[in-house]
N, C-alpha and C positions, 0 to 999 in steps of 0.2 A: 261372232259366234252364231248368230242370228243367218247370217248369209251360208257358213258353211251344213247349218241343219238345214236351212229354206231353201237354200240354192243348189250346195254342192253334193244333198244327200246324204252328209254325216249322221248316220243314226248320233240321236244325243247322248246314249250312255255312251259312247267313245271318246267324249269331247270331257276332261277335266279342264275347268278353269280356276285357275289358283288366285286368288288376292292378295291383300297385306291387311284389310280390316275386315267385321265383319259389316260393316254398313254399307262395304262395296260387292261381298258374296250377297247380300238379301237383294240391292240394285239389280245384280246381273239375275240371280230368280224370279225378281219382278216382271224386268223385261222380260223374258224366256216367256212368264204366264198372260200379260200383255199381248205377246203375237200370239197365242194362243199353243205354246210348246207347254208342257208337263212340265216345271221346277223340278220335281224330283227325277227326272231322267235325265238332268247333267249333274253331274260332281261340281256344283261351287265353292270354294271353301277359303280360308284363308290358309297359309302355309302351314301355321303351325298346328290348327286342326286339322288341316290333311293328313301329316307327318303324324299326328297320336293318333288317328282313325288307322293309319297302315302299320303302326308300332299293334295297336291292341289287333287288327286283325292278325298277323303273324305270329301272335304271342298269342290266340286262340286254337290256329291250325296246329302250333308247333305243342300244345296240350292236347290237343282231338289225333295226334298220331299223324299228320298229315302237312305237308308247307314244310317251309325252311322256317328256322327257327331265327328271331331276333337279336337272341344272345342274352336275352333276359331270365331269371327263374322263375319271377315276379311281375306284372302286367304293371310297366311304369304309370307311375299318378303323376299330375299336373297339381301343382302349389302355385295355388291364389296366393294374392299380398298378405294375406291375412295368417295361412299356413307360413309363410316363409318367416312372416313376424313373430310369429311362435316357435319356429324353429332357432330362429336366432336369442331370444330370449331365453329358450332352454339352454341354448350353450351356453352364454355370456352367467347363465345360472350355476350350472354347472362348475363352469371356471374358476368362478366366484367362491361355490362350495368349496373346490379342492384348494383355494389358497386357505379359505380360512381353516381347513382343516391341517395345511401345512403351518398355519402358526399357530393354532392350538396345540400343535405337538408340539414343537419348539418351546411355546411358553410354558407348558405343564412338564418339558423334559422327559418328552416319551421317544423312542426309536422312530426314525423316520417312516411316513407308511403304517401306521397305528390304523385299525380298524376305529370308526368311530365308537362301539361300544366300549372299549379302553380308554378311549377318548373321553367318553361321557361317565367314566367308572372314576378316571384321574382326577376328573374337575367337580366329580361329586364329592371324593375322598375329601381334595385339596383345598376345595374353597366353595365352605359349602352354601353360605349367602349367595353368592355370586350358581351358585346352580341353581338353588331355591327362585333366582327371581329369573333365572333362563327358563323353569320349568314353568312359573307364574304368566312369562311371558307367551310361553307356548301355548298355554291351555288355553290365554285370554284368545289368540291370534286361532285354536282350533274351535271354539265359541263362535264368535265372530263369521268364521268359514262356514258352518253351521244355519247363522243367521240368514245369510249372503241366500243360500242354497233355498232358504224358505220362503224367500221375497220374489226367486225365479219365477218367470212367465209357468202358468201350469203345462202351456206345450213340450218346454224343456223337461219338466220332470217327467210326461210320457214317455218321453224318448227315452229318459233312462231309464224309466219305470222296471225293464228286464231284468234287471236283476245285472251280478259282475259287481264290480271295483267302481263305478258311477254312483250305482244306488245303493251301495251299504259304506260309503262314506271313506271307504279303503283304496288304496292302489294308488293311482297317478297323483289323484287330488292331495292324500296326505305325502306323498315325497314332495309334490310342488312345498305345502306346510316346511318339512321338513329343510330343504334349501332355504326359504325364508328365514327362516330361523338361524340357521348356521350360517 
């Protein structure tokens, strides 16, 4: 790279170099700054942040009126291991929820596909210890959640400080509850 800016003239913004890590893109900008070229006037990058750098530019031009569009409606995100661990735990949540919702019908003898407040209307009628200590159970496990939240680092509560379905204890947080439970 170095020979075709030194030698052959290649202005460097012309010159992308792609990697496969990024401890080999920061390598090749070291050298670049080394012989004394500008780092920022090549594109070094590794594949797949080249590939989301030219996905969100086409997905900006194609909302400014302007470029061919990507095909997206939505400027695609990138899922860290951490996002994908949660997205999979949502399912297998999920999953979880809808069987047990399909034997709670079965067991109380309700029509297949019962909304759960029928669900929770039949098991209150039908057996009412047994809802008594699902409900005991709930509140102990919405306490607790409660607890959890006031032990947080005080940076996280800034962040949700805003206000929404984070800071008034509603939304995401009690359906997660709510799966637990069922």
């Amino acid at each position: 790279m170095l020979h075709l800016i030194l030698h052959m003239r290649v202005p460097p913004q012309h010159i992308l170099c792609i990697t496969f890590t990024n401890k080999a893109a920061a390598e090749v900008r070291e050298r670049l700054q080394r012989a004394g070229v500008d780092p920022r006037s090549v594109t070094a990058a590794t594949f797949h942040s080249w590939c989301y750098s030219q996905l969100r530019f086409h997905h900006r031009a194609r909302q400014a009126g302007r470029g061919t569009a990507a095909g997206f409606e939505q400027c695609p995100t990138v899922w860290m291991d951490t996002d994908l661990k949660r997205a999979v735990a949502l399912a297998l949540r999920l999953a979880s929820l809808e069987k047990g919702r399909t034997d709670l019908t079965t067991w109380l003898q309700l029509p297949e596909g019962s909304p759960w407040g029928a669900i929770l209307a039949r098991a209150q009628e039908a057996h009412v210890d047994l809802y008594n200590t699902c409900v005991a159970k709930a509140q102990a496990l919405l306490q607790k959640q409660e607890e959890a939240k006031k032990r947080k680092p005080a940076a996280k509560k800034t962040s949700q400080a805003g206000g929404g379905a984070a800071a008034t204890g509603q939304g995401a947080a009690g359906s997660e509850l709510a799966y637990d439970i069922l």
